[in-house]
Structures are given as C-alpha cells and as structure tokens.
C-alpha positions in Angstrom: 0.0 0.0 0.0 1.4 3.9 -0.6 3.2 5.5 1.9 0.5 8.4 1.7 -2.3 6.0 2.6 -0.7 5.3 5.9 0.4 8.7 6.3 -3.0 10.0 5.7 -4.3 7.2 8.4 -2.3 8.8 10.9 -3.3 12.2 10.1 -6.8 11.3 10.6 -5.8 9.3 14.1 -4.9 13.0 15.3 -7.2 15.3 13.4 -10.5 12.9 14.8 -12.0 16.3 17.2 -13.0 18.2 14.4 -16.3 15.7 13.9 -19.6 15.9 15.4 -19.5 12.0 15.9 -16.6 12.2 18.1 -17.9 15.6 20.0 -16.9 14.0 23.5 -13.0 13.6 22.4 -12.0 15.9 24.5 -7.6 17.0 25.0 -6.3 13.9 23.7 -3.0 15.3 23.5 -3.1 15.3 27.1 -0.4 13.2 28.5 -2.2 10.7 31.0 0.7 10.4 33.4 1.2 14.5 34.1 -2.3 15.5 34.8 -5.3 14.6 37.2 -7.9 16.3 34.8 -7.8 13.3 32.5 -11.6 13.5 30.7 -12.4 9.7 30.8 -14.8 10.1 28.1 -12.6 11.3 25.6 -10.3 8.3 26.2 -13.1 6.2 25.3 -13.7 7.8 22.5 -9.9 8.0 21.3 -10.0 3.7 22.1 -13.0 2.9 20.0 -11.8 5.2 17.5 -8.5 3.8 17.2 -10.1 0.4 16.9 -10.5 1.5 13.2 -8.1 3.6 12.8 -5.1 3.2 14.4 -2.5 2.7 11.7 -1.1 -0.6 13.0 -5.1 -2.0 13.3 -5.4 -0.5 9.6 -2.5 -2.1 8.1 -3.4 -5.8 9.5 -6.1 -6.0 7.2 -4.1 -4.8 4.2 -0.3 -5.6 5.3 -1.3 -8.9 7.0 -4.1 -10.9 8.5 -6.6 -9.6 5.5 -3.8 -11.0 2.9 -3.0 -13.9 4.8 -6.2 -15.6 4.5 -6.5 -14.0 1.1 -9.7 -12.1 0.9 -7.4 -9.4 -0.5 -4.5 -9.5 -3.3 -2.4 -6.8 -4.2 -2.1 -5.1 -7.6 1.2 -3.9 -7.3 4.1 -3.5 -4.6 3.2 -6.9 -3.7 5.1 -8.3 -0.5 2.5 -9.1 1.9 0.4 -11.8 0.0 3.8 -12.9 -1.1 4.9 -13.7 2.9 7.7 -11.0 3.3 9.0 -10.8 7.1 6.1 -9.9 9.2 8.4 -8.4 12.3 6.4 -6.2 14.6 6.1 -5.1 17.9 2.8 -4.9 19.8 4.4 -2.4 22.6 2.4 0.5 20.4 -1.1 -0.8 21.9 0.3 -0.3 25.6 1.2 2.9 25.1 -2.2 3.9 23.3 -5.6 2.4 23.9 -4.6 0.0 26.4 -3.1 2.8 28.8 -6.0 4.7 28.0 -8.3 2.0 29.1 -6.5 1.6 32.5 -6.8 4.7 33.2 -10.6 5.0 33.2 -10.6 1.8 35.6 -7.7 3.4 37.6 -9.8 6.4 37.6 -13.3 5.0 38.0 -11.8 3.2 40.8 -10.3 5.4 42.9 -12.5 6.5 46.0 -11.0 10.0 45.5 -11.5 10.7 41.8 -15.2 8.9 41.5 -17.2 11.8 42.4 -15.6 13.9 39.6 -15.1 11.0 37.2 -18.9 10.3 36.9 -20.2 13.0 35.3 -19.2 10.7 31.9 -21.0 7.6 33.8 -21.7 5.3 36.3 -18.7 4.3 37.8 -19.3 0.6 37.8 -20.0 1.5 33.7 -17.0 2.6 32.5 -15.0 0.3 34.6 -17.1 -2.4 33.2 -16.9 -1.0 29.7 -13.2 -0.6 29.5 -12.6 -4.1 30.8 -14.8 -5.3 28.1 -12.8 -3.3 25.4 -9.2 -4.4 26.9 -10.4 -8.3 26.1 -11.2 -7.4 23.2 -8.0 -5.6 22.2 -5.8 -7.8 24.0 -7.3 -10.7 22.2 -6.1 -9.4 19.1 -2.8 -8.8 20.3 -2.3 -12.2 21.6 -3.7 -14.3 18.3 -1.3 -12.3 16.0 1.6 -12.4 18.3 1.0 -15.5 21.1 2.5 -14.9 24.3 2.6 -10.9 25.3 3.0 -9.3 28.7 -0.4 -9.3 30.0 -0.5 -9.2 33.6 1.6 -7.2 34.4 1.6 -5.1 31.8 0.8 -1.6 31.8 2.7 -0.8 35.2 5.5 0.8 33.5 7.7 -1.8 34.1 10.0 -2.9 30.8 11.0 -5.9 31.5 8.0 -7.3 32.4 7.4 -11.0 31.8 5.8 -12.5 28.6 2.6 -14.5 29.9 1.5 -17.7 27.9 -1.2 -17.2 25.3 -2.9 -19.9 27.9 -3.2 -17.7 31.0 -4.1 -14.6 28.8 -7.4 -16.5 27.2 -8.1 -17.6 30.7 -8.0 -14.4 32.1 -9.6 -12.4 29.0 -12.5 -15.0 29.3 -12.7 -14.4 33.5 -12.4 -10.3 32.7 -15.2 -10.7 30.1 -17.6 -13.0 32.8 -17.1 -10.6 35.5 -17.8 -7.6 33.6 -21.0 -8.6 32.7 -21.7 -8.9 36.3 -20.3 -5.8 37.1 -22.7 -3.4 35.0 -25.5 -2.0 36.7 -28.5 0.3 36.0 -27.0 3.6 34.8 -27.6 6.7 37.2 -25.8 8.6 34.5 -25.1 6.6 30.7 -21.6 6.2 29.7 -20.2 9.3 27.7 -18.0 8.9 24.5 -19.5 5.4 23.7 -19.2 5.6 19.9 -20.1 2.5 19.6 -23.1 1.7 21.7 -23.9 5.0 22.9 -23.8 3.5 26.2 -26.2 1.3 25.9 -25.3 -1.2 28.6 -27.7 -4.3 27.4 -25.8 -4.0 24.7 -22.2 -3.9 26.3 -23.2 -7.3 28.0 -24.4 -8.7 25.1 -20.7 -8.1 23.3 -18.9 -9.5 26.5 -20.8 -12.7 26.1 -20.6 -12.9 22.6 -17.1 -12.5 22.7 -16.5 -15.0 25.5 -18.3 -17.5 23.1 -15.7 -16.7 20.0 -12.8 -16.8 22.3 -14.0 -20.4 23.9 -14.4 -21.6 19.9 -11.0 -20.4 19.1 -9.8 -22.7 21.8 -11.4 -26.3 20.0 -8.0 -27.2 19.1 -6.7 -27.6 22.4 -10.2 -28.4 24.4 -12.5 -30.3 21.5 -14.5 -32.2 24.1 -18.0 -31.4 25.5 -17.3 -31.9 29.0 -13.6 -29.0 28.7 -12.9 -26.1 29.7 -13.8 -24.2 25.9 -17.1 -25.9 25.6 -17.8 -25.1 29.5 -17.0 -21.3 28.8 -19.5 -21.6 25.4 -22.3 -22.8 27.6 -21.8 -20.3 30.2 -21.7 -17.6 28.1 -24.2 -19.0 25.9 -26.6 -19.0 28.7 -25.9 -16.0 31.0 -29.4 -14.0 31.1 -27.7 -10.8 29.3 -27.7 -13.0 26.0 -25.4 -12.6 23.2 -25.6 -10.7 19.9 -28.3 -12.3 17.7 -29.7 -9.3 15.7 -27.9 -6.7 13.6 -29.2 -4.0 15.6 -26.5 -5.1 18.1 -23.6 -5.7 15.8 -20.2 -3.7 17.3 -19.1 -1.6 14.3 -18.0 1.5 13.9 -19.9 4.2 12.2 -17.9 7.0 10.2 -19.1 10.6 10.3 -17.4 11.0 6.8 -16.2 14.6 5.8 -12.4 15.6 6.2 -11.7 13.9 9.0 -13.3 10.5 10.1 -14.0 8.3 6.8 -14.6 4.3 6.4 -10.8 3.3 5.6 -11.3 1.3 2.6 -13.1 4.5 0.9 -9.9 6.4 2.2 -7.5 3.6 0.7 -8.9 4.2 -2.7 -9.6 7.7 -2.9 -5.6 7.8 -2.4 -4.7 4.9 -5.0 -4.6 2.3 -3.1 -3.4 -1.2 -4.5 -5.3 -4.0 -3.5 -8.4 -6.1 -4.6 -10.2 -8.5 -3.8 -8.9 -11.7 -4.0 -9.5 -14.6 -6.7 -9.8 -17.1 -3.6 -13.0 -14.9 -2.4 -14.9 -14.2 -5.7 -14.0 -17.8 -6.9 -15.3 -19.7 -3.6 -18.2 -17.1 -3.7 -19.2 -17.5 -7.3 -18.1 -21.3 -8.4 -17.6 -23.3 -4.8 -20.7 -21.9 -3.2 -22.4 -21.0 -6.5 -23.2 -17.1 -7.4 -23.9 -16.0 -3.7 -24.9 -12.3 -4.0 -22.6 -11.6 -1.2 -20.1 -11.0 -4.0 -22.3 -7.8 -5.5 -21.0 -6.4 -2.2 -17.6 -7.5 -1.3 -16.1 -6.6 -5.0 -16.6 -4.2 -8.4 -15.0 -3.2 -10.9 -13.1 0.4 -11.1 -16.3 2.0 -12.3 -18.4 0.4 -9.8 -19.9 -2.1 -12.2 -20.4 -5.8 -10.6 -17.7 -8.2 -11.4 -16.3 -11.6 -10.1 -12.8 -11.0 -11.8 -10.7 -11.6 -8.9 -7.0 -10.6 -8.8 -4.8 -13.2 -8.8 -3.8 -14.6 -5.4 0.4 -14.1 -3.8 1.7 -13.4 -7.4 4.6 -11.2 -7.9 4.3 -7.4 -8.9 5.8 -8.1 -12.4 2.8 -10.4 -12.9 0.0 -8.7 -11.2 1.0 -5.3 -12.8 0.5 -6.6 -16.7 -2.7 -9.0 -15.3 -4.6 -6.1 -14.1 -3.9 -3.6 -17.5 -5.1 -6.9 -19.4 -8.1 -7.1 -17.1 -9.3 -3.3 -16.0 -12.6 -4.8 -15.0 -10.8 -6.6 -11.7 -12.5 -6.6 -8.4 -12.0 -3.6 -6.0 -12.4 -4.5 -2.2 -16.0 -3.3 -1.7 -18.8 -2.2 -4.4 -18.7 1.6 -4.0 -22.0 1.7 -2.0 -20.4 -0.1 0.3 -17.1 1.9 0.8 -18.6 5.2 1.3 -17.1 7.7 3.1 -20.0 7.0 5.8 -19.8 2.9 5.9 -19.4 1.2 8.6 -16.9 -1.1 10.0 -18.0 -3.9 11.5 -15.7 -5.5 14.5 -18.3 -8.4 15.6 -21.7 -9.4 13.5 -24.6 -11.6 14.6 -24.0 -13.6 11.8 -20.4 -13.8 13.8 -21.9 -15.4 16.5 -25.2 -17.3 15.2 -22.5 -19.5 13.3 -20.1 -20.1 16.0 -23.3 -21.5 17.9 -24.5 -23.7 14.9 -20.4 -24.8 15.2 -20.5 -25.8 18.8 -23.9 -27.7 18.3 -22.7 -29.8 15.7 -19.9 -30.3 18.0 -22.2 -31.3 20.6 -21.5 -29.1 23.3 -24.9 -27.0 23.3 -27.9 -28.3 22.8 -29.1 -26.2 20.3 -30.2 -26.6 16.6 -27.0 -26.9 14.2 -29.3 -26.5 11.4 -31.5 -23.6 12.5 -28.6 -21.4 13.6 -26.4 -22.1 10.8 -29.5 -20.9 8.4 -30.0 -17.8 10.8 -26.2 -17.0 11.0 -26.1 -16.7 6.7 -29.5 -14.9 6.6 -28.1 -12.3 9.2 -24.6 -11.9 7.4 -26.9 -11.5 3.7 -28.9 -8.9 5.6 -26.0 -7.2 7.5 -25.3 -5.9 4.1 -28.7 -4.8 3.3 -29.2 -7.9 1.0 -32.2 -10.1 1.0 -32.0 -13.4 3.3 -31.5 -15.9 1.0 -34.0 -18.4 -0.8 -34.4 -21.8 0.3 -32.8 -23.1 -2.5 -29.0 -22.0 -1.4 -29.0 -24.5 1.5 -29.0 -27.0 -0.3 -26.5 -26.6 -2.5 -23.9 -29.0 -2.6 -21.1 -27.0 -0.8 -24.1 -25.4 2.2 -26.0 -28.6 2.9 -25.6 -29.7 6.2 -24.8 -33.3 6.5 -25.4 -35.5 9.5 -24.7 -33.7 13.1 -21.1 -33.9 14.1 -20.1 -33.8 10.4 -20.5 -30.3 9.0 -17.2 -28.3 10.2 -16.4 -27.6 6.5 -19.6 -25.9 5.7 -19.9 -24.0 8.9 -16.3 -22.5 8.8 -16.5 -21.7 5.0 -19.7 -19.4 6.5 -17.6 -18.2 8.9 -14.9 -17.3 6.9 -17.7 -15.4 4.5 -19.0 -13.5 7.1 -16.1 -12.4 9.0 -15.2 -10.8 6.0 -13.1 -8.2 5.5 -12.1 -8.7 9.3 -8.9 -10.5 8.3 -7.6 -11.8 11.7 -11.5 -13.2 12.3 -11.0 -15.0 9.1 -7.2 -16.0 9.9 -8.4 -17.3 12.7 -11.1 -19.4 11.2 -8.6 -20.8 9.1 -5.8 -21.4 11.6 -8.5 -23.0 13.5 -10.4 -25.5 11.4 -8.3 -25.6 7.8 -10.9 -24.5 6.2 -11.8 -23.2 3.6 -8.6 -24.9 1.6 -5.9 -22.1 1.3 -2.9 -22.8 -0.9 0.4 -20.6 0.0 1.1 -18.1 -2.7 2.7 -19.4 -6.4 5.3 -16.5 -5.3 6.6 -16.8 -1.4 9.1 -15.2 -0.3 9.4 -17.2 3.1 11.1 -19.8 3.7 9.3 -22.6 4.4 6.8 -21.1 1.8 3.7 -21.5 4.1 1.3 -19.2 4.8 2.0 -17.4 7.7 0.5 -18.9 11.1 1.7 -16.1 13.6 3.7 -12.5 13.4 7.3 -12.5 14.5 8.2 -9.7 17.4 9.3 -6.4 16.5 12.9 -5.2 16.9 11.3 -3.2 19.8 11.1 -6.4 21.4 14.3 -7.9 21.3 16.2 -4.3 22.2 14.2 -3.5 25.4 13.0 -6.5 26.6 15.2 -9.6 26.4 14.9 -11.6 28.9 11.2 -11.8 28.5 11.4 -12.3 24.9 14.2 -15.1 25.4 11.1 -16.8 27.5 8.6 -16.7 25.2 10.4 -17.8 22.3 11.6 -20.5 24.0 7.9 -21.5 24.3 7.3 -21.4 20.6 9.1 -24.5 19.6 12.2 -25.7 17.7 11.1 -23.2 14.9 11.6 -20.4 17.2 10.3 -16.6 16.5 9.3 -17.4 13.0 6.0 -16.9 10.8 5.2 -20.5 10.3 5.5 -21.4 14.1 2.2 -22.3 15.9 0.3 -19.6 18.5 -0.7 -22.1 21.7 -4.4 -22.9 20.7 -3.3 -23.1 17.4 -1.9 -26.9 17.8 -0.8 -28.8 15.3 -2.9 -32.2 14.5 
C-alpha cells in the first residue's frame, strides 16, 4: 500500500476532534501520566476510534491478516500476499488504547476521583466497559503475536514477563464473565460510547458474545464437550444478558465522513490504493458456493460495475502489474456503495456469533439446533449488508447442505470465513483454526518454508528493550523459534 495512505491514516488518528460523531473527544493530546484532569470520556472515544483507525489495526487487514487468508491481493508493490518478514512489535497498543483504558478503571476506581469522574457515567459502567474493550483488544494482540505481557503489563515496568497465550485467554475470558456482572443500572449513561452509545444491554451482550468466540478459538486444544472451551460456550451462551443475535446489536464502527473520520477502505482508494479482492473470495463465492450475492457487495470493478474477476492470489508485482492492464474490469475491495465515506466497519456481526453457535452444536457441546442457527447465522450476514435473506434453494447446494450432526465443520467455517469478511484476523483465525476453507500458499513466497504465515514475528522493539522476556517466550514457541510458520498455543498442530 502507498506511503500516503498510511500517512493519511495517521493524520486522521490526530485530526479525529474536528467531527460531530466524536464531540466527547476531549484533550487527547493530554499526556495521562502528568495531569489529574484526565476527561475519561474522551479516552473512550480515542479507544474505539483507534479500533478502526489506528494505523497498525489498519494495516493488518491490508499488510497482513486480511492477505494472509487471502480475501485481499495486491495489484502492485506486492510483499504481503507474497509472505515477506512480518516483524512487529505490539508495545504500540500499551502505550495507546490500552493505557487509556486503564486509566478509566484506575480512575473510576479510585475513592478520590469517582465523584468527579462520573459525570461521563456510572462508575461501575465505565469500569465495566473498559474491561470489556481491553479483552477485546488484548485478544487481538495475543492471536497475532502468542505470548505478550499481559498481567503485568501496563505498570510501566520494561521488563516485564511474557505470559503464555494460555493464562491470557483464561483471564480475558474471567475479565469478560465478570464484567457482565459488574454493569448496573445507569444513574448517568456512559459518555464517548461511539459505539453503543452506552447502551449497557448491549455492552453485555458483546462481552458474552465475545466470551463465546474466544471459547471456539480454543477447539484445538479443548475439543471435548465436558472441557474447559465448551464449558465457557455454555456459560456464556446462557448467562441472562444474551449474546448478539440481531444486527441491531452488531459492534461496528460508524464513520461521520467529511475531512476527518472516513470508512478506511473509501480512504484507501480515494488515495490509489493497490489491492483487490482476491480470486480465492470471488472464486469460492461465485463457483464453490455458486453465485452468492454476497459478491455484488464484497467486490466491483473500477467504475463500480459488478464483477467476479478476482485478482490473482500471492503473485509477484511483475505479474500482477500486466494482469490487471489486461483485465481493468478486476474486483476492488467493496462495491462503491459499500465503501462510502460513511460505511461502517463492522468488528463483531450476529452472523459472527449465530455460526459459531451452529459450530459448537454440531460439535455437541450445546444443545441447540445446528441446522437452525447455521441458516440464521447466513440470513443475518446477507442482511448485514442490506441484502435479501437468501431463498431456500442456497441450503441446499452441494457446498451449504448440512450433512449428519457432528459432520458439518467444513460448511460452517467456509460461513464463517464469509461472514467475518473483511475482518482479516476473524477470518485468519477461522482458518488457523479448522483448515478450512482450503488455502494454498502463494505461487510466489518469499518465506522460507513457503507457508502461509501462522503467527507475526516480534518487533525489533522487542528484542532491544525487553530480552529476557522475549528469550522466554520464544523458547515456548518450539524448535522453529520466533518465525512466521510457528504455531500460536491454541493453534496446535494435528
């Protein structure tokens, strides 16, 4: 991708107050550490924000995850489809949205401050809220990376211990159970809630939801009905609060549009950006499933026009550069209706979740319908994208008929991977996970093995300023050491 697309990324990080969306942002600028006056409102606004448009959030769809499990190809500069060094350092997430989210618990939390801190919400709210968030992020963190300093991170402490990608999911899942607990009727709703406009039913209903998909990604190391992932999917499953089963309650982020806050794939393009949508997605889309209308959506051609032409999947730039002047009418990521300046982003979907439920009934550790919930689940991700639910006739085509219960992984995660779509980690994941659907590396690899990627290697960062914990956690990865092709812990090898 150009250099003025991440640029211009960051300028809109910093530029966000300008928009009426984002009216409770506050002094960002602010350095937490040298003032008492810290607006807790705005620093929920600056972390949900950043969830879309922090630069190093941005680039994992386009740089990484997105590429890795090839809904996207790129028409020129290629190196990330092609499985160039993947080195990073997560320390830029401590520093940002993570420190801002302690800081509204420290805040919240401290019998001096609470008085003067709830004027942006309940207390018990925004602790609960930020918890939620910090799950969320430090999920993320831990399924590109695998072991991270988690507990005690964000003490200011450098050399601070790498914790196993074990005790962080454990943990993540006990932080999202208790915060569901913790939220309480609102005397005053949460301010700077961009997402849910502190709507705490709704706050719940992510935490749960997220406890579920966090369980699921664990089936690798805990298949059975009666362990620990299948125990955490029921309990979550059934808490009261519920989970997210409409679109109403999808967690997305809306974009204000104008000159500062616009959906980023509308912002890739209007400043040349150089990817498309990958002949992997419109070819499973259009000849494995058989002309699913989610493609009208997910690609176009540069006019806008509908097209399944998809680019050519981990080819070098010498080839893509003369495939795509033979073929103008490739797909762009996105029909333009769908890559406004306005469109959302969406993080988690109901069709997210109704299809990790019709996954862990067919695996037999709920008792609900495979069958009804993997129908829902497609009819919500059709509709999330203001398309019709489909007819009855797409179930049972040969590649979405459900089989016999117990049997029907392939199908389910295919539908998984469609509707986690563009969320390239969610659909990494789903692929790390289950092997499905069936990725081949790319014709042109640059790594050696030439795999596809299964983790990201640490950062220089990393090795300069903390060592010793590094020297621990690599240790942890295997023979293979800090590479791309070694294995994150739930991630295990059959």
């Amino acid at each position: 991708m150009n250099k003025i697309i991440y640029i211009l990324i960051c300028a809109l990080a910093i530029n966000a107050s300008g928009c009426n969306k984002l009216k409770d942002f506050g002094d960002t600028n602010v350095n937490p550490a040298t003032t008492r006056n810290l607006v807790t409102a705005a620093l929920l606004t600056n972390t949900l924000s950043e969830l879309g448009y922090d630069p190093s959030y941005y680039a994992d769809y386009n740089f990484g995850q997105g590429f890795y499990c090839q809904y996207f190809s790129e028409t020129s500069q290629n190196m990330y489809s092609c499985y160039v060094s993947n080195a990073r350092s997560p320390m830029d997430k401590y520093s940002g949205p993570l420190y801002d989210l302690q800081n509204i618990i420290n805040i919240n939390s401290d019998e001096s401050r609470r008085a003067e801190t709830e004027v942006y919400g309940t207390n018990a709210n925004q602790i609960a809220i930020a918890r939620v968030l910090k799950a969320y992020i430090f999920w993320v963190m831990t399924d590109r990376w695998g072991d991270i300093p988690y507990k005690d991170a964000l003490k200011g402490n450098p050399n601070v211990a790498y914790d196993t990608q074990e005790s962080i999911y454990k943990d993540l899942i006990k932080e999202l159970t208790e915060s569901v607990d913790q939220f309480v009727t609102p005397d005053i709703q949460v301010k700077g809630d961009i997402a849910y406009d502190g709507n705490t039913e709704k706050w719940k209903e992510l935490a749960n939801s997220l406890r579920m998909l966090m369980a699921l990604n664990l089936s690798k190391q805990y298949p059975g009905e009666t362990e620990y992932a299948a125990i955490q999917f029921n309990e979550a499953l059934n808490n009261p609060a519920g989970s997210i089963s409409e679109n109403t309650a999808n967690f997305k982020l809306e974009y204000p549009g104008g000159s500062n806050w616009i959906n980023m794939f509308y912002g890739m393009y209007a400043f040349g950006g150089t990817i498309g949508e990958s002949e992997t997605m419109t070819s499973l889309l259009i000849d494995t499933i058989g002309d699913d209308e989610r493609q009208m959506v997910f690609g176009s051609d540069m006019s806008g026009a509908p097209s399944i032409k998809g680019v050519p999947y981990g080819r070098n730039s010498s080839y893509t550069n003369q495939w795509c002047q033979e073929n103008p009418d490739y797909c762009y990521a996105f029909a333009p209706a769908y890559r406004t300046e306005t469109s959302p982003f969406y993080f988690i979907s109901a069709a997210n979740v109704l299809l990790a439920r019709a996954e862990a009934a067919d695996r037999g550790w709920t008792g609900e319908n495979t069958a009804t919930l993997y129908q829902e689940g497609i009819a919500a991700s059709f509709m999330q994208w203001n398309l019709e639910a489909p007819e009855p006739g797409y179930f049972s085509k040969q590649n979405v008929a459900l089989g016999v219960s117990g049997t029907n992984l392939k199908q389910i995660a295919t539908q998984q991977y469609i509707a986690y779509y563009p969320d390239g980690r969610n659909g990494w994941n789903t692929w790390r996970r289950t092997g499905w659907p069936v990725l081949l590396p790319a014709p042109d690899a640059e790594n050696n093995p030439k795999v596809i990627p299964r983790r990201y290697m640490y950062g220089a960062e990393d090795y300069s300023f903390n060592p010793k914990g590094l020297a621990a956690a690599i240790e942890k990865l295997g023979p293979n050491g800090d590479k791309m092709d070694s294995r994150v812990w739930w991630d295990k090898e059959e």
